[in-house]
N, C-alpha and C positions, 0 to 999 in steps of 0.2 A: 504494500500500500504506500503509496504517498500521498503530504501534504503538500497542496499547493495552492495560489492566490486562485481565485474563482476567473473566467471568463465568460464572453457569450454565450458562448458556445455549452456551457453550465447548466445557462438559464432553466431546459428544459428538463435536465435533472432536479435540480435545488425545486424548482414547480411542483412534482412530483412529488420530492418526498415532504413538505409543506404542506400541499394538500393531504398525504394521507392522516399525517398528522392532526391536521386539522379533524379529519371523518373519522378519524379512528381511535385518538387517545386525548388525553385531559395533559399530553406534554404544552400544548398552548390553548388556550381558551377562548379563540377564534372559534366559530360556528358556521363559517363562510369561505369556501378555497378562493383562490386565486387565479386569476390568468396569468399569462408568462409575459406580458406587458406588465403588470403588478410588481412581478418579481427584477425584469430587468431595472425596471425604472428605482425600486428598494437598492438592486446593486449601483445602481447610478449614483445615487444620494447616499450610500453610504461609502462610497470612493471619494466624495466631493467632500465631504466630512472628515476622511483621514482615515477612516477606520475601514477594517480589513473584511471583507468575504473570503473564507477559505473554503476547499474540498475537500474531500478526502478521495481518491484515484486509488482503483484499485489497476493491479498489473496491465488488462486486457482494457484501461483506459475507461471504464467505466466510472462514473461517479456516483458514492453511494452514502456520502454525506457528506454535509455544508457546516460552517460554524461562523459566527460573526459577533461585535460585541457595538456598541453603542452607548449614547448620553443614558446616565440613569435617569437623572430629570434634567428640565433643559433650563434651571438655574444654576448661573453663575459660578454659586459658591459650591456646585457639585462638578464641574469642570474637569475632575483630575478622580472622578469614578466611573464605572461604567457597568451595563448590564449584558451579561451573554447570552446567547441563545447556539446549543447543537444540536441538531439532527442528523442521526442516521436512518439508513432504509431498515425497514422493519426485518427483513431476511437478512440486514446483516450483523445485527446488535448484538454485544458479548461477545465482540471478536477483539476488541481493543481500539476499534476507529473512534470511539468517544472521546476516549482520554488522549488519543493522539493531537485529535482536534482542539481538545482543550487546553493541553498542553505547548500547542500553535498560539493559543489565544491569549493565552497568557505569558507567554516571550514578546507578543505582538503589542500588550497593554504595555509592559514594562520599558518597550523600546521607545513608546510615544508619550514617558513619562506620565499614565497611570497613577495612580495611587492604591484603588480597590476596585474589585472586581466583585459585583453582585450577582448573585445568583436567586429567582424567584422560583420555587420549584414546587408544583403539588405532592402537600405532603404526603400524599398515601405511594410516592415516586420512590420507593425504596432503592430503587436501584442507581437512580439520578442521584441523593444523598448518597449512598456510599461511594460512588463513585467521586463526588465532591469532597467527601471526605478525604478519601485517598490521596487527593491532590492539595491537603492543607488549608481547602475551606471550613470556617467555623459556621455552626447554626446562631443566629441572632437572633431569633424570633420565629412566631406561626402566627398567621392573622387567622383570625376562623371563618367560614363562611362569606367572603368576600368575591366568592365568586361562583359561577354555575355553567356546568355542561352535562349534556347527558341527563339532563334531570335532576343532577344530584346538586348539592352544593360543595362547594371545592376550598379546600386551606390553602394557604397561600404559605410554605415556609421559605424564611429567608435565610441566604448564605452568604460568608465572603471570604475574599480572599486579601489580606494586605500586601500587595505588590513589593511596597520598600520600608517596611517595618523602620518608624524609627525618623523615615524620611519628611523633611518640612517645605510646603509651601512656596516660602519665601524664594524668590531667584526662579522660580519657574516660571 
């Protein structure tokens, strides 16, 4: 497998696994898929912003997961954190393209001087948490019922990760 920066030519993958996401799991809480003008136009603005779309390529050039990170909120004072989002295709999860992805994402915050990496993950996502964990994210919190898919109502638990433990502000 390799990680690489996303292109065009992506679009209709990253489309794919998005959408099934969407119709199929409580990983995002969208009720609505997308077209592939949605998604390129998402990779547009978020190249214009700085921040990274990656893949994941497998050998035979297939792509079968995206990862990317963004403003947590789009104040000021939160400038120097940011929110992730990965997805893999559902046939290929627990093969290790998660954490490879995340692993991308987070060399990629730290180079564009980041500070903290958020992570919002439905808590019954056990697998999404230990895998955050593994990678030195702590739990901060669970909002309860804040959100709803599927019928159900959904928690919201929150993660992060400190990029440069220690590191200040000032001069950046």
């Amino acid at each position: 497998m390799q990680i690489r920066d996303a292109v065009a030519d992506d679009i209709g993958a990253i489309t794919a696994i998005y959408n099934h996401a969407v119709t199929n799991t409580t990983a995002i809480w969208n009720e609505t898929t997308v077209d592939i003008d949605n998604r390129r136009a998402w990779l547009i603005e978020r190249r214009r912003l700085g921040y990274p779309v990656l893949v994941c390529e497998e050998s035979n050039g297939e792509v079968v997961g995206y990862a990317s990170f963004g403003d947590w909120r789009a104040f000021e004072g939160y400038r120097y954190t940011v929110e992730h989002s990965v997805y893999v295709r559902a046939d290929q999860r627990g093969k290790g393209m998660g954490e490879a992805l995340m692993t991308a994402l987070i060399v990629r915050a730290g180079e564009i001087g980041k500070h903290v990496m958020v992570a919002g993950i439905e808590a019954g996502n056990t697998g999404s948490i230990r895998l955050h964990e593994k990678l030195g994210f702590e739990h901060t919190g669970t909002m309860k019922q804040v959100g709803t898919k599927f019928g159900e109502w959904l928690d919201l638990a929150f993660m992060q990760l400190t990029l440069d433990p220690g590191g200040s502000p000032v001069g950046r």
